[in-house]
Residue frames as a rotation matrix with the C-alpha (Angstrom) as fourth column:
UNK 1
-0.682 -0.322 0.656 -23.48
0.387 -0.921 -0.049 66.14
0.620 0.221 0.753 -3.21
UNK 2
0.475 0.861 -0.183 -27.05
0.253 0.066 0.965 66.24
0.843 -0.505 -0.187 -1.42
UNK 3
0.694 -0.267 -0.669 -25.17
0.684 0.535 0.496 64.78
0.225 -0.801 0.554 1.83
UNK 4
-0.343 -0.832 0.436 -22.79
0.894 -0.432 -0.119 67.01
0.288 0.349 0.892 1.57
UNK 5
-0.616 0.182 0.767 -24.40
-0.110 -0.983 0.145 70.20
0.780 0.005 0.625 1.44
UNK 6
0.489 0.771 -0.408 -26.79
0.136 0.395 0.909 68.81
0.862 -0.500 0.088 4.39
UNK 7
0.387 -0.507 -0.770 -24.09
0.772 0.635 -0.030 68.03
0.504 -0.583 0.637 6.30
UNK 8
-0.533 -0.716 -0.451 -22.64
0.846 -0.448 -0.288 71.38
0.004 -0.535 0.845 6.37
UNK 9
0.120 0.801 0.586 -25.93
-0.244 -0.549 0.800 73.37
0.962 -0.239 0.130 6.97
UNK 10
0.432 0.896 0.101 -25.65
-0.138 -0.045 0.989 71.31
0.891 -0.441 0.105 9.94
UNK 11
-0.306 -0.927 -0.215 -22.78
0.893 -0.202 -0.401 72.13
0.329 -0.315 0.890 10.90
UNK 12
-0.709 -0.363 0.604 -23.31
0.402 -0.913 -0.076 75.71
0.579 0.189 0.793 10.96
UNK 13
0.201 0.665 0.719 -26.62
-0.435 -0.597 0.674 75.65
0.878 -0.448 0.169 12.79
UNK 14
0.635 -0.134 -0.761 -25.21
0.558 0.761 0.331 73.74
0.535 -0.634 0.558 15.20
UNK 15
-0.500 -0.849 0.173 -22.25
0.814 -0.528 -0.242 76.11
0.297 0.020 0.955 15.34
UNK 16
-0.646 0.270 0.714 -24.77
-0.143 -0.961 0.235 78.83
0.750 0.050 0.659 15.69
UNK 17
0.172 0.983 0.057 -26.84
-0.262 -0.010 0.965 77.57
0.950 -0.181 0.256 18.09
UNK 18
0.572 -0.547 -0.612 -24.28
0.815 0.462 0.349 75.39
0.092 -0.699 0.710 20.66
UNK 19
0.156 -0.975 -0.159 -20.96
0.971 0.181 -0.157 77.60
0.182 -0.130 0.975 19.93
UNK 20
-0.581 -0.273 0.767 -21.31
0.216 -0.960 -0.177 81.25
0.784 0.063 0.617 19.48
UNK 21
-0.674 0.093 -0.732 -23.98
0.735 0.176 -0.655 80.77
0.068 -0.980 -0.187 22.10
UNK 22
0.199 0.748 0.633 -27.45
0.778 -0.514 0.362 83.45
0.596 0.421 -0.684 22.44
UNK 23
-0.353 -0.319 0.880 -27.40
0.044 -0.945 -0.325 86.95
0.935 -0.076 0.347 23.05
UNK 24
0.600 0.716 0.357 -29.72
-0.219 -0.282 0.934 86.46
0.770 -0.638 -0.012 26.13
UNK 25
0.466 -0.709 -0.529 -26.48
0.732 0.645 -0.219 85.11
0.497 -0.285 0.820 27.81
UNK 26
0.855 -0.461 -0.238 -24.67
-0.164 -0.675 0.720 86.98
-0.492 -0.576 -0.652 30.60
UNK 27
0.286 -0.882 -0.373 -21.05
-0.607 0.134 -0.783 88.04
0.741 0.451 -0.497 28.79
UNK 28
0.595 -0.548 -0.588 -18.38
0.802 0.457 0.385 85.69
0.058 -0.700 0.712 29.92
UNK 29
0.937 -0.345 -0.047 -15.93
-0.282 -0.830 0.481 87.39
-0.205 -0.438 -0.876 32.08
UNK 30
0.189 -0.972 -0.136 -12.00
-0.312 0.071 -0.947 87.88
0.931 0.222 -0.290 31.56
UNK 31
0.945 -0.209 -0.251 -10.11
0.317 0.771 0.552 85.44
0.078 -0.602 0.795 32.67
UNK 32
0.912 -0.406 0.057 -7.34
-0.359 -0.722 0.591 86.52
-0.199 -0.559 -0.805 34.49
UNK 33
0.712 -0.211 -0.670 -3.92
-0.350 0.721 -0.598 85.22
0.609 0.660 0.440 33.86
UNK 34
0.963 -0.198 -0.182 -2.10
0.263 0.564 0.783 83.07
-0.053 -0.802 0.595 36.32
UNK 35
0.515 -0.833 -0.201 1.18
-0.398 -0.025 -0.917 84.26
0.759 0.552 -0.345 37.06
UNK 36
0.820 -0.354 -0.450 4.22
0.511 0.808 0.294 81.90
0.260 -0.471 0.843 38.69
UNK 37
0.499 -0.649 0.574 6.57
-0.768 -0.639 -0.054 83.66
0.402 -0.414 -0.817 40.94
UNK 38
0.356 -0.576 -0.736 9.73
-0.018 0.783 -0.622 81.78
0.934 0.235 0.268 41.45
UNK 39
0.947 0.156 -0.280 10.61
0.264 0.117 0.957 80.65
0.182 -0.981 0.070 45.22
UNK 40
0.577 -0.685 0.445 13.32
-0.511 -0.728 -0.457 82.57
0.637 0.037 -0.770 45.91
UNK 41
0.424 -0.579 -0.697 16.57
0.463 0.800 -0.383 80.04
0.779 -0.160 0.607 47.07
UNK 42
0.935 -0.356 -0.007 18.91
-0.072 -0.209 0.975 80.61
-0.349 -0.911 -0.221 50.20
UNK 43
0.654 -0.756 0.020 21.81
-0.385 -0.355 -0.852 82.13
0.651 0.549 -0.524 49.51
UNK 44
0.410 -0.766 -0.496 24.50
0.680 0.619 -0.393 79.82
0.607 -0.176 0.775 50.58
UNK 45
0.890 -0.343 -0.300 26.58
0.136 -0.428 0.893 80.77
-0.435 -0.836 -0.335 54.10
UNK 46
0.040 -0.987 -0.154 29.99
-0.033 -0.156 0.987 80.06
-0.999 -0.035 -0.039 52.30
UNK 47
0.542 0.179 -0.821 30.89
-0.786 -0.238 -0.570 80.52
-0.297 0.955 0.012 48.61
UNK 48
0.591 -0.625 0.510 32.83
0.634 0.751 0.186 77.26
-0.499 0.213 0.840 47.14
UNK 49
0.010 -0.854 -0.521 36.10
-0.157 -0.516 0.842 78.19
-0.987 0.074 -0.140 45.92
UNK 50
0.679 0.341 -0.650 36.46
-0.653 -0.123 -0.747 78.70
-0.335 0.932 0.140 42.20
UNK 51
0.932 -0.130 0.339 37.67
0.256 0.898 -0.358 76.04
-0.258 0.420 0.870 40.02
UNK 52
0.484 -0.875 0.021 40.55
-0.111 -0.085 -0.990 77.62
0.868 0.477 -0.138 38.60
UNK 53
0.139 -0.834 0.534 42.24
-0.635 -0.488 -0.599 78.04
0.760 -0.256 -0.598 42.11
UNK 54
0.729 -0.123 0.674 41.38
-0.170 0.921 0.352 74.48
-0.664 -0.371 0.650 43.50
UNK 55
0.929 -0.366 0.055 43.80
0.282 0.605 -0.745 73.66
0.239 0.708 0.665 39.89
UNK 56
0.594 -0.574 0.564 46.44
-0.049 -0.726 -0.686 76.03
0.803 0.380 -0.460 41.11
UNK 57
0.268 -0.410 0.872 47.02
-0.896 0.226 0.382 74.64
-0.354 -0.884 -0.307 44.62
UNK 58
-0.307 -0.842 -0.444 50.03
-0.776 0.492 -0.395 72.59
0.551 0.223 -0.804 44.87
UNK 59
0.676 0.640 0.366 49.26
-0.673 0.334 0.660 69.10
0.300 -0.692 0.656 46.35
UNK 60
-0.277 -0.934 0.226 51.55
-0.909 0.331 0.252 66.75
-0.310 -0.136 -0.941 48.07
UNK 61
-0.232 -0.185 -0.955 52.40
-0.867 0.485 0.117 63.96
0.441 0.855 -0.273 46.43
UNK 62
0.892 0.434 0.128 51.15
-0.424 0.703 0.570 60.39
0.157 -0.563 0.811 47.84
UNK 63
0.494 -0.394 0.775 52.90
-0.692 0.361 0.625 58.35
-0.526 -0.845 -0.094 49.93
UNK 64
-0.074 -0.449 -0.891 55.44
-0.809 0.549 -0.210 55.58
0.583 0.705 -0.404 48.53
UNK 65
0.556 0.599 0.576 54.43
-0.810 0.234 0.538 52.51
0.187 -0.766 0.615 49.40
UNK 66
0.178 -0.938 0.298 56.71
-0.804 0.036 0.594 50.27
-0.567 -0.346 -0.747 50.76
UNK 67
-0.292 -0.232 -0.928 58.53
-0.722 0.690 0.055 47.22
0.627 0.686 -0.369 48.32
UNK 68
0.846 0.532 -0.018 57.09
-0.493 0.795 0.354 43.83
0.203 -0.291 0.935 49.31
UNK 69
-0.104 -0.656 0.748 59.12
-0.683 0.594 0.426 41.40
-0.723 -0.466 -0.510 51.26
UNK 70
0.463 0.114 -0.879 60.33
-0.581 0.788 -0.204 38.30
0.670 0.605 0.431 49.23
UNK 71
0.161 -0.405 0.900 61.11
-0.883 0.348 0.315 35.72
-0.440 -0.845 -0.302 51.66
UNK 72
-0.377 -0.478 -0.793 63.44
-0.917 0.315 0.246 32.53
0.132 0.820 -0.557 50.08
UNK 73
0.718 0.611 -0.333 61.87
-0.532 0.791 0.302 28.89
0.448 -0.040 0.893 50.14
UNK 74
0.399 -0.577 0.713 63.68
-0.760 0.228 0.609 26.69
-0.514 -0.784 -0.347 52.28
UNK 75
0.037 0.066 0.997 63.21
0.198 0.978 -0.072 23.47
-0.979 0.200 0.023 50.02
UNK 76
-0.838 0.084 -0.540 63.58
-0.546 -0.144 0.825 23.42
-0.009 0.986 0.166 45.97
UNK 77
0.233 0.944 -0.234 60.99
-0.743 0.018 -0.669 22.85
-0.627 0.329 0.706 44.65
UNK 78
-0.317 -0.685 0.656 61.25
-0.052 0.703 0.709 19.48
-0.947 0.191 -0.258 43.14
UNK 79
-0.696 -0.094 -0.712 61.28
-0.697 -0.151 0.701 19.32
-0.174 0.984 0.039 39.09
UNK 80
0.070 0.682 0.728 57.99
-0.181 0.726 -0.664 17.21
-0.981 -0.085 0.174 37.69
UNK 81
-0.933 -0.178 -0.312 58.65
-0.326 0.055 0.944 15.69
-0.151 0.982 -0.109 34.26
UNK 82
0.351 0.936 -0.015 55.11
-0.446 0.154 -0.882 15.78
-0.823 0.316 0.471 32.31
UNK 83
-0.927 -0.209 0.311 55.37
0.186 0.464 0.866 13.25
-0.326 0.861 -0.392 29.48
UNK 84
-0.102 0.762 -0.640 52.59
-0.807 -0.440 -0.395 14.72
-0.582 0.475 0.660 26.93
UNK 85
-0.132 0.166 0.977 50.78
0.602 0.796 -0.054 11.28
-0.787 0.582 -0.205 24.94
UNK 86
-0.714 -0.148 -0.685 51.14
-0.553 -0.481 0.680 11.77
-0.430 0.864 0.261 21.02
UNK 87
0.596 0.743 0.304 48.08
-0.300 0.557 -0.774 10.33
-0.745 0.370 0.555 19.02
UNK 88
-0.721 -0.496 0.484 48.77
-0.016 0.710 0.704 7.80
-0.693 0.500 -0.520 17.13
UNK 89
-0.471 0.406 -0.784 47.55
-0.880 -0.274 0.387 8.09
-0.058 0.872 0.486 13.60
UNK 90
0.126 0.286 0.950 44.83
-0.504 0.843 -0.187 5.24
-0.854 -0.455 0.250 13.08
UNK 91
-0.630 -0.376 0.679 45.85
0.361 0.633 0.685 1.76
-0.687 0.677 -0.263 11.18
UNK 92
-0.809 0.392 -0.438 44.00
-0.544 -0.216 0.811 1.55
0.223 0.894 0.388 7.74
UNK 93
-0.392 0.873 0.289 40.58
-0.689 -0.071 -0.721 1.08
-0.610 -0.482 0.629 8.45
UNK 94
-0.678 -0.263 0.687 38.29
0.422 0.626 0.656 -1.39
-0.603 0.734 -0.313 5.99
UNK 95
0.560 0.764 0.322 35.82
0.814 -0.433 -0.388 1.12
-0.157 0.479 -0.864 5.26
UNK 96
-0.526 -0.607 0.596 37.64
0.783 -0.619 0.061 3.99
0.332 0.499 0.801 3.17
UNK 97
-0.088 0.464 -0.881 37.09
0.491 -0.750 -0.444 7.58
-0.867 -0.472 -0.162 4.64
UNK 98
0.717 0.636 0.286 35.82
0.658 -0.484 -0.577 10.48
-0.228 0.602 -0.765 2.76
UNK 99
-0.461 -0.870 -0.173 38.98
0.848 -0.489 0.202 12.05
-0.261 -0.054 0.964 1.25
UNK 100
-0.335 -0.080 0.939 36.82
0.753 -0.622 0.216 15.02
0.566 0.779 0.269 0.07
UNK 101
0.921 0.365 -0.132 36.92
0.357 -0.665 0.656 16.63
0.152 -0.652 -0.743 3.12
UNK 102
-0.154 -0.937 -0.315 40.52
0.694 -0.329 0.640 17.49
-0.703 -0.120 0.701 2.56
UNK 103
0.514 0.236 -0.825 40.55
-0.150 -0.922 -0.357 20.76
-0.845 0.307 -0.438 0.75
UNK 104
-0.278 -0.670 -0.688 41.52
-0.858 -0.149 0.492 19.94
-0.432 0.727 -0.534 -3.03
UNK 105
-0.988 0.068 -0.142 39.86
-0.008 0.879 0.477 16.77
0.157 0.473 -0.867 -3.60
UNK 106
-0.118 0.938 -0.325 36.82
-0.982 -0.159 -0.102 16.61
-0.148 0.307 0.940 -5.46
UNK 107
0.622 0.335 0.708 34.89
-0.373 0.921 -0.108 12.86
-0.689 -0.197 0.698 -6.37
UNK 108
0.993 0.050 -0.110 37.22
-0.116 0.637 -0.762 12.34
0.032 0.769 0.639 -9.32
UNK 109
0.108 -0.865 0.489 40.34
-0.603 -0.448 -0.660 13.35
0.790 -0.223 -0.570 -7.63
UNK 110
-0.155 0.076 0.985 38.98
-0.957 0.237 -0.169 10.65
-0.246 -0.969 0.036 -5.10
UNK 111
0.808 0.529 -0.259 38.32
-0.580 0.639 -0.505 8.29
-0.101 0.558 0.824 -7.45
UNK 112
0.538 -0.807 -0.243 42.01
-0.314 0.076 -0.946 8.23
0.782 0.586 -0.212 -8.50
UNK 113
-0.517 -0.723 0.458 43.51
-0.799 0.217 -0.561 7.99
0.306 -0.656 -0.690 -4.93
UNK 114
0.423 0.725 0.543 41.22
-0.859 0.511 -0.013 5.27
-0.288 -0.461 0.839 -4.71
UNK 115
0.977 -0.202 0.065 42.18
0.133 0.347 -0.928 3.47
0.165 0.916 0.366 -8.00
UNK 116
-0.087 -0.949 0.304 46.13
-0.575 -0.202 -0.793 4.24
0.814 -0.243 -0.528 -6.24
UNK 117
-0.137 -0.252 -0.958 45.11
0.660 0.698 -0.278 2.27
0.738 -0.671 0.071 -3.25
UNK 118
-0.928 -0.361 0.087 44.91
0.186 -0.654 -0.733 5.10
0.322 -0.665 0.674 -1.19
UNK 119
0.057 0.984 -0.171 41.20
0.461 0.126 0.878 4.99
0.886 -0.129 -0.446 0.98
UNK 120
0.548 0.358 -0.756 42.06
0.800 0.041 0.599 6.55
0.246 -0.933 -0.264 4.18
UNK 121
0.957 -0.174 0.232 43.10
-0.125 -0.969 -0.212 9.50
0.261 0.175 -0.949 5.79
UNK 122
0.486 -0.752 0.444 46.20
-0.075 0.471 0.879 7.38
-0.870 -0.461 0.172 7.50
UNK 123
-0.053 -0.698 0.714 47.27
0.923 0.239 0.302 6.58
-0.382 0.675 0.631 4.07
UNK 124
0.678 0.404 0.615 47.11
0.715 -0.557 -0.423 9.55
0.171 0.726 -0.666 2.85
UNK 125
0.894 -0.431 0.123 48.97
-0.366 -0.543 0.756 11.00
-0.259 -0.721 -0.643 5.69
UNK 126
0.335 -0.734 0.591 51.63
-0.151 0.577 0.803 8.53
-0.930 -0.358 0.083 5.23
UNK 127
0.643 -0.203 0.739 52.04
0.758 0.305 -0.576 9.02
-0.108 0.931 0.349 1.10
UNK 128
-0.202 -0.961 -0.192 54.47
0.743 -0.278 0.609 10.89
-0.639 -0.020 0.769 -0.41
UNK 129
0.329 0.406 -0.852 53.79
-0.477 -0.707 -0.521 14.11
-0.815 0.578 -0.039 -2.56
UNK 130
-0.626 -0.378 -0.682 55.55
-0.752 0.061 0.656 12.27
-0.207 0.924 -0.322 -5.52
UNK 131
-0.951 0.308 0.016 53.26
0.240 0.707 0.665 9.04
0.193 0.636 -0.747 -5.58
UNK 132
-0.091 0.852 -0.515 50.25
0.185 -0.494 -0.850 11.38
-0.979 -0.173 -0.113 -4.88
UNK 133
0.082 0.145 -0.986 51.04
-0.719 -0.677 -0.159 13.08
-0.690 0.722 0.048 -8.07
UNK 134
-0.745 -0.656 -0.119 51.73
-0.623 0.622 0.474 9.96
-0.236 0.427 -0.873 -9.48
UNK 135
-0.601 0.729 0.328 48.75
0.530 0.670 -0.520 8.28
-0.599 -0.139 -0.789 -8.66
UNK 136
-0.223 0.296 -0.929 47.22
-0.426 -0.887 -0.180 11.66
-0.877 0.355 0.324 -10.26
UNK 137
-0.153 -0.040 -0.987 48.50
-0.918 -0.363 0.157 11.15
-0.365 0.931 0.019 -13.63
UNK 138
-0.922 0.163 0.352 47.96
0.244 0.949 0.200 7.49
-0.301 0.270 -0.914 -13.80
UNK 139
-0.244 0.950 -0.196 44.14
0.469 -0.062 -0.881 8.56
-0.849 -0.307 -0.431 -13.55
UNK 140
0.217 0.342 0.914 44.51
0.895 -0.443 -0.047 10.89
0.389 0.829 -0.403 -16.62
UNK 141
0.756 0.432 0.493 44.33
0.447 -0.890 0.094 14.02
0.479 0.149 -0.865 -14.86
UNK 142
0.274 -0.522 0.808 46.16
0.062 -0.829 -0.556 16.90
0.960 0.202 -0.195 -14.52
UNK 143
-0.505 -0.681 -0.530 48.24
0.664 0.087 -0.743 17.93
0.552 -0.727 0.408 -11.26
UNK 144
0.881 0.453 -0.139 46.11
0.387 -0.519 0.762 19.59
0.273 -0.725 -0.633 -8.22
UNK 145
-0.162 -0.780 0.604 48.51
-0.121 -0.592 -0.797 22.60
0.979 -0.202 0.002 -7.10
UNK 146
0.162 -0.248 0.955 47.01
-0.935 -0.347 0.069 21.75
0.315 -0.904 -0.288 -3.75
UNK 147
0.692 0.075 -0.718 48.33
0.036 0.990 0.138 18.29
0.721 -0.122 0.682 -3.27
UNK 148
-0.505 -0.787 -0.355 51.62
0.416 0.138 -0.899 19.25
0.756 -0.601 0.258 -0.76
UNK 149
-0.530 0.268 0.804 49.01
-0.765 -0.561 -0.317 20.53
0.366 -0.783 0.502 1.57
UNK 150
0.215 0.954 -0.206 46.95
-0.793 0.294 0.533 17.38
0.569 0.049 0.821 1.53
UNK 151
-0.171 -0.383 -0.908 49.22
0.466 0.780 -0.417 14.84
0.868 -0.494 0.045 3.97
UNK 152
-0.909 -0.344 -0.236 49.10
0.357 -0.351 -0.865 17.28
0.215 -0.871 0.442 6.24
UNK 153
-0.172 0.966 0.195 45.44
-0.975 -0.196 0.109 17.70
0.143 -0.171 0.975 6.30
UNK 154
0.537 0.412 -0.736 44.88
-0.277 0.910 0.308 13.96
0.797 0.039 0.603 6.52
UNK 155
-0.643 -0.456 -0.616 46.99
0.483 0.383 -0.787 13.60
0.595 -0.803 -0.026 9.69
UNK 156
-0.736 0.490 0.467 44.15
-0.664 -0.657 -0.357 16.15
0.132 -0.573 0.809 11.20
UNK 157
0.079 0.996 -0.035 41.72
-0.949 0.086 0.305 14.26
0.307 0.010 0.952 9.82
UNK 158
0.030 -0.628 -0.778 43.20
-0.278 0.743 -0.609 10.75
0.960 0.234 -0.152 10.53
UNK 159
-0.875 -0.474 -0.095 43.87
0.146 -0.072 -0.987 11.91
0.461 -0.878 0.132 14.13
UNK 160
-0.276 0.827 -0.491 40.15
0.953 0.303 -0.025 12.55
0.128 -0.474 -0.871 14.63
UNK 161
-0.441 -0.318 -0.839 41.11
0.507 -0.860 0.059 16.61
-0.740 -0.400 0.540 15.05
UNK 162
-0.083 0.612 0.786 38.25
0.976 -0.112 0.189 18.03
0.204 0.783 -0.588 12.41
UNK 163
0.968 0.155 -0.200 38.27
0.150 -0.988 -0.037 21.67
-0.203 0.006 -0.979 14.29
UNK 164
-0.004 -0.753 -0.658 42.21
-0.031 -0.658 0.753 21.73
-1.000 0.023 -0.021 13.91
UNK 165
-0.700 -0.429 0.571 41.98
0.592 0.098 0.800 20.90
-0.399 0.898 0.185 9.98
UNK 166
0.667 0.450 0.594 39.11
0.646 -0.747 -0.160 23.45
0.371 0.490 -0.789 9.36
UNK 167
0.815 -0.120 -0.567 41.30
0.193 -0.866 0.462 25.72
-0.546 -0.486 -0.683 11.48
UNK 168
-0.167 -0.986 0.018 44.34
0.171 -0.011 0.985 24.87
-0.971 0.168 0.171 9.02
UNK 169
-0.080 0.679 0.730 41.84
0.978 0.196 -0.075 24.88
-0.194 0.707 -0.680 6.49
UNK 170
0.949 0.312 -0.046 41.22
0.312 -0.950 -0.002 28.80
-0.044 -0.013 -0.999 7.04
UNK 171
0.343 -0.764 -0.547 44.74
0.038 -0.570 0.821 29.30
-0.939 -0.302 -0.166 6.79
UNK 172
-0.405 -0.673 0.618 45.07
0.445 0.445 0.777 28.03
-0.798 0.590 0.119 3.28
UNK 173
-0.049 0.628 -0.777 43.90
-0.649 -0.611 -0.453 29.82
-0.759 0.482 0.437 -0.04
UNK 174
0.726 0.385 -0.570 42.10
-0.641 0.679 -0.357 26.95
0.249 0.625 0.740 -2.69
UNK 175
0.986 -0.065 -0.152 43.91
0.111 0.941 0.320 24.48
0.123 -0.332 0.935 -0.79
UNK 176
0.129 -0.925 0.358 47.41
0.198 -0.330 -0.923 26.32
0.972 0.190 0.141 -0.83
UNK 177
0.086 -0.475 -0.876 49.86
0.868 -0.396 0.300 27.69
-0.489 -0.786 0.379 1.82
UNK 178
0.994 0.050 0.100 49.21
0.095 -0.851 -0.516 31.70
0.060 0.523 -0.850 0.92
């Protein structure tokens, strides 16, 4: 509180001594105020025509430009037959792939198509929906609604083609055709 009240004593003689300045001081004089007179532009020789009556003149239409020559080929052109190579799905492998990258098979749903013979995506490709489901219920368990989608994911995967079965992947909903 001390510090305080110290502080702003000395303030004030400061304030009285620096700011208001002593009478023995010549007044300060008025300061004048600066005024800014705008340079005054040449007035343009010609006026531009007003906008509305540039819109109102009629203009002539461009030129048509003439139709390109076609000129006929002497020679046909001779036909090239492209023969396009199908992949061949690979044999059955002896190491068994990971069927649970097909969409619908989990480890015990893999267990079973194991326990069916079925280790690869080649077989898998090559079963039938009926001894899929077959192999199923041997196993105990219950029918997967997405099993008619799952040959045809294993020919992706089978074929080596892992961006087209995610891309067929994104087309399906829990392993279905929507």
């Amino acid at each position: 509180m001390l510090k305080q009240r110290l502080l702003v004593a000395l303030f004030l003689w400061a304030y009285e001594r620096f700011g208001r300045g002593s009478a023995s001081e010549a007044p300060e004089a008025e300061i004048e105020p600066i005024i800014y007179e705008r340079p005054v532009r040449a007035q343009p020789q010609h006026e531009p025509a007003p906008i509305a009556a540039a819109a109102s003149t009629p203009m002539a239409a461009p030129a048509p430009t003439p139709e390109p020559v076609v000129e006929a080929v002497p020679s046909p052109i001779p036909e090239v037959k492209v023969e396009v190579p199908v992949p061949e799905v690979k044999a059955a492998s002896a190491q068994p792939d990971d069927l649970k990258v097909i969409e619908g098979i989990g480890p015990k749903m893999e267990k079973a198509l194991h326990a069916a013979g079925i280790k690869t995506f080649a077989q898998l490709a090559q079963t039938s929906e009926e001894q899929i489901t077959a192999a199923i219920k041997a196993a105990g368990m219950r029918f997967a609604p997405s099993v008619p989608t799952w040959a045809e994911q294993a020919t992706y995967a089978a074929k080596g083609d892992f961006a087209g079965l995610e891309a067929f992947q994104k087309t399906l909903t829990a392993g279905r055709r929507d």
